[in-house]
Structures are given as structure tokens and as C-alpha cells.
LOMAR-789415 format. One record per residue (C-alpha): x, y, z; residue in one letter; residue number from 0. Coordinates in pm, 1 decimal. Each point is the difference from the previous one (the first is absolute). Layout:
BEGIN
- X,Y,Z,A,NUM
...
This chain:
BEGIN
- 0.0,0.0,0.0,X,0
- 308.1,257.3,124.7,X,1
- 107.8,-83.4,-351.9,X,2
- -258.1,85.4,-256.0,X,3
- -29.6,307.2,232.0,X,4
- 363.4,98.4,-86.1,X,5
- -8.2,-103.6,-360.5,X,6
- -357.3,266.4,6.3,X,7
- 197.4,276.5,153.7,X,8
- 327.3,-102.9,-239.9,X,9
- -217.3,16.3,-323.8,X,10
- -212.7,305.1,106.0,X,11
- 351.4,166.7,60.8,X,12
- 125.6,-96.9,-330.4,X,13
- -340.2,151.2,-162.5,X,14
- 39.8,312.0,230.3,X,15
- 370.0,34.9,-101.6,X,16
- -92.7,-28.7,-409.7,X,17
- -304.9,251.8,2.9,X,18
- 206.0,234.1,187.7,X,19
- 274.9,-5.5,-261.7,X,20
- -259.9,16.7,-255.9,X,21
- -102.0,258.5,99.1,X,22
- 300.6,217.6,85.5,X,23
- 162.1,-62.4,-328.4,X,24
- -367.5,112.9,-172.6,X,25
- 35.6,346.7,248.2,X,26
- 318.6,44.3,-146.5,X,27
- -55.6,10.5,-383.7,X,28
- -128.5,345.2,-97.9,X,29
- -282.3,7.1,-281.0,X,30
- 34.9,214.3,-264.7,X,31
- -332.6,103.5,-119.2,X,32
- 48.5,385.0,-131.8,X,33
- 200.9,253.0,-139.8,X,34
- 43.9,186.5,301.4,X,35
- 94.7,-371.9,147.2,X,36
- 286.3,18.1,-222.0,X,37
- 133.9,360.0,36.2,X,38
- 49.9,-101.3,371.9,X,39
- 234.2,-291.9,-43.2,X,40
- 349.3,171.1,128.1,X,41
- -177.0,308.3,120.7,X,42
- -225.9,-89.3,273.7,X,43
- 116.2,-194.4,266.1,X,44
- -285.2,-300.2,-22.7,X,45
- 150.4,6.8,-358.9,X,46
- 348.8,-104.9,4.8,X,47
- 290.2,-49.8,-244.4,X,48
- 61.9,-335.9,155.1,X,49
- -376.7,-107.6,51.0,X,50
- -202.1,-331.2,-162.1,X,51
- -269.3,135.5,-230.1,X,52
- -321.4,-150.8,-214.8,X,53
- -157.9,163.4,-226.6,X,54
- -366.9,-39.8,28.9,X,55
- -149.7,110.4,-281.0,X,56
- 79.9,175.8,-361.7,X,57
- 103.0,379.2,75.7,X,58
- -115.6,250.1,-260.5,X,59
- 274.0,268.9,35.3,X,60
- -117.4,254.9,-315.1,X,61
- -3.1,245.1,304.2,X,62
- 376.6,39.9,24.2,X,63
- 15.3,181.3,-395.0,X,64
- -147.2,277.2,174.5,X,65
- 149.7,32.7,312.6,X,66
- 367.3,28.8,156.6,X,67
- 45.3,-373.4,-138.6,X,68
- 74.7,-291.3,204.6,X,69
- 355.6,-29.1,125.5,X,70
- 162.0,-314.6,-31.5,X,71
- 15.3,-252.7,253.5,X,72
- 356.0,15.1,176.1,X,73
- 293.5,190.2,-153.0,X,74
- 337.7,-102.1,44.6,X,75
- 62.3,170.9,374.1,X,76
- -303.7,-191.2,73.7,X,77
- -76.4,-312.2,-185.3,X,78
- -316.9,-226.8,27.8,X,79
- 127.7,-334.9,144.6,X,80
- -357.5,-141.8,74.3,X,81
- -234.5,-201.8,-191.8,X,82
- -280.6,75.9,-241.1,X,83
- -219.7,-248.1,-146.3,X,84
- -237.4,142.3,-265.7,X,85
- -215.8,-327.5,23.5,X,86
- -82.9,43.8,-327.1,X,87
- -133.5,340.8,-38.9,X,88
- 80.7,318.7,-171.7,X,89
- 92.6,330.8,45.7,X,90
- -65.5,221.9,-310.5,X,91
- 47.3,311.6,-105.9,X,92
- 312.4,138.9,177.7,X,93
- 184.8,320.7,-58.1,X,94
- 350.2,11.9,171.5,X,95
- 157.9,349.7,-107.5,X,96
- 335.7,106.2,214.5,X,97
- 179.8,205.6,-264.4,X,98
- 333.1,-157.2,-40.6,X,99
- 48.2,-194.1,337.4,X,100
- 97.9,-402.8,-102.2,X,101
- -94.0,-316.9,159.7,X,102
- -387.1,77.0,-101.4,X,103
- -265.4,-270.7,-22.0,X,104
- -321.7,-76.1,190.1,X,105
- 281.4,-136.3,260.1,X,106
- 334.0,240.1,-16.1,X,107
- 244.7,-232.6,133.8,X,108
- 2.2,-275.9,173.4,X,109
- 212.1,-150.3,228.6,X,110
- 94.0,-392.1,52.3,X,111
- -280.3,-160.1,195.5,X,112
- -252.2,195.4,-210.4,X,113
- -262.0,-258.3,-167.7,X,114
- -256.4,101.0,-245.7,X,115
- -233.7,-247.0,-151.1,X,116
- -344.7,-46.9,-148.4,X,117
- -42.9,345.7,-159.9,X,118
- -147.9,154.2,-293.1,X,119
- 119.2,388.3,-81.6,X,120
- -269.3,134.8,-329.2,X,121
- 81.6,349.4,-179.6,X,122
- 309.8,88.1,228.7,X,123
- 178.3,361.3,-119.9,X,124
- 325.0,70.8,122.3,X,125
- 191.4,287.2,-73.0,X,126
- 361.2,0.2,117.1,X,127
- 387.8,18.1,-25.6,X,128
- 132.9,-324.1,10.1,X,129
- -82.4,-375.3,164.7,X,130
- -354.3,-2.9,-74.4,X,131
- -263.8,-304.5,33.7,X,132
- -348.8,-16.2,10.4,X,133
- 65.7,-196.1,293.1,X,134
- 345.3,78.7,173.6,X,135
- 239.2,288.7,-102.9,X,136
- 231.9,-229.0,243.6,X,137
- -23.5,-370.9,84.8,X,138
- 216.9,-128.6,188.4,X,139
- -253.3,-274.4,162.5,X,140
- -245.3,-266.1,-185.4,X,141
- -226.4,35.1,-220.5,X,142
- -299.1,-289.5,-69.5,X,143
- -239.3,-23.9,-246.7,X,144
């Protein structure tokens, strides 16, 4: 009896111990779902350079033609060394305009433990100096279909 008691509390435990990992690696992937999602990777502090991101849905980002475009993710003081898994979806319609600066892309630069996988980029425009990519201006990490 002592024993199938034990092997309850063991296996309970063990179930317990699983969820709760589960769950803390979910809390710490950061869902992409907006434009204004991705201006805030690398300049807001729930956002950063080094984080694990999804993106959760296609991004429609016509709106940066006609404002002070998007900035790159990471430059080469500050690379992105985290993960971003497009999951299949799209982002469309980019304008990235620094003048001359290099290293220009959707990502600037990034550095060795960077990982990007899973994404679609649609009707990207990038106007720049030199090391340009729809993607990365810069990789220095992995890239995965």
C-alpha cells in the first residue's frame, strides 16, 4: 500500500515537474503579432536582441513607406543573437531607408547564436550603401528555411 502511494506522489511529481517546464519555456517565447511588435525587438526591454520570438501571424507593413521606416533589427554594436521563427508567415511590404549606413536588411547583423527560420519577406525595398539583404545586411548566425 506505502508503495503505490509513493509511486502516486513520484508520477504526480513527474507530471507537476513537465507542465511546469511547459509552461515556462511557452512564457518565454515572445509572439510577434504586429508591426509595432516588431519595431520593439532591441528597443524595448520585453523585446530583446537576444530573445526567442514567433511570429504569429502575416504582418502587413505598407505603413512604414510613409513613416520614419523601420530600423533594422540589431546593427553591428548590437547584434540580434536570439531566435525568430516565422512559422510560416509573411511580412510584406517593407521599406528600410538609412541613407548610406551598411549591414541593412529586415535583420542588420547578426551575431553567432542568431537563428532565423520559417519566414516569408513579400515586396521588401531597401535602399542602402553596401551589405544589403532582404533578410540580413549581416549574418553571422543560421539561417533555415
Amino acid at each position: 500500500m506505502k508503495l503505490e502511494k509513493t509511486r502516486t506522489y513520484l508520477y504526480a511529481g513527474i507530471v507537476l515537474l513537465i507542465l511546469g517546464f511547459v509552461n515556462v519555456y511557452a512564457d518565454a517565447v515572445i509572439r510577434i503579432s504586429t508591426l509595432d511588435d516588431l519595431k520593439k525587438i532591441g528597443t524595448d526591454s520585453a523585446f530583446p536582441l537576444d530573445g526567442d520570438y514567433i511570429l504569429a501571424q502575416d504582418i502587413n507593413a505598407a505603413a512604414t513607406s510613409t513613416m520614419n521606416n523601420f530600423k533594422r533589427i540589431g546593427d553591428q554594436e548590437k547584434p540580434f543573437t536570439g531566435s525568430f521563427d516565422g512559422q510560416g508567415y509573411a511580412i510584406s511590404g517593407m521599406d528600410i531607408n538609412l541613407g548610406g549606413n551598411s549591414n541593412l536588411g529586415f535583420f542588420g547583423y547578426t551575431g553567432s547564436t542568431a537563428r532565423i527560420m520559417n519566414l516569408r519577406l513579400e515586396k521588401f525595398n531597401i535602399y542602402a550603401g553596401g551589405n544589403v539583404g532582404a533578410l540580413v545586411g549581416y549574418n553571422g548566425g543560421g539561417i533555415d528555411q
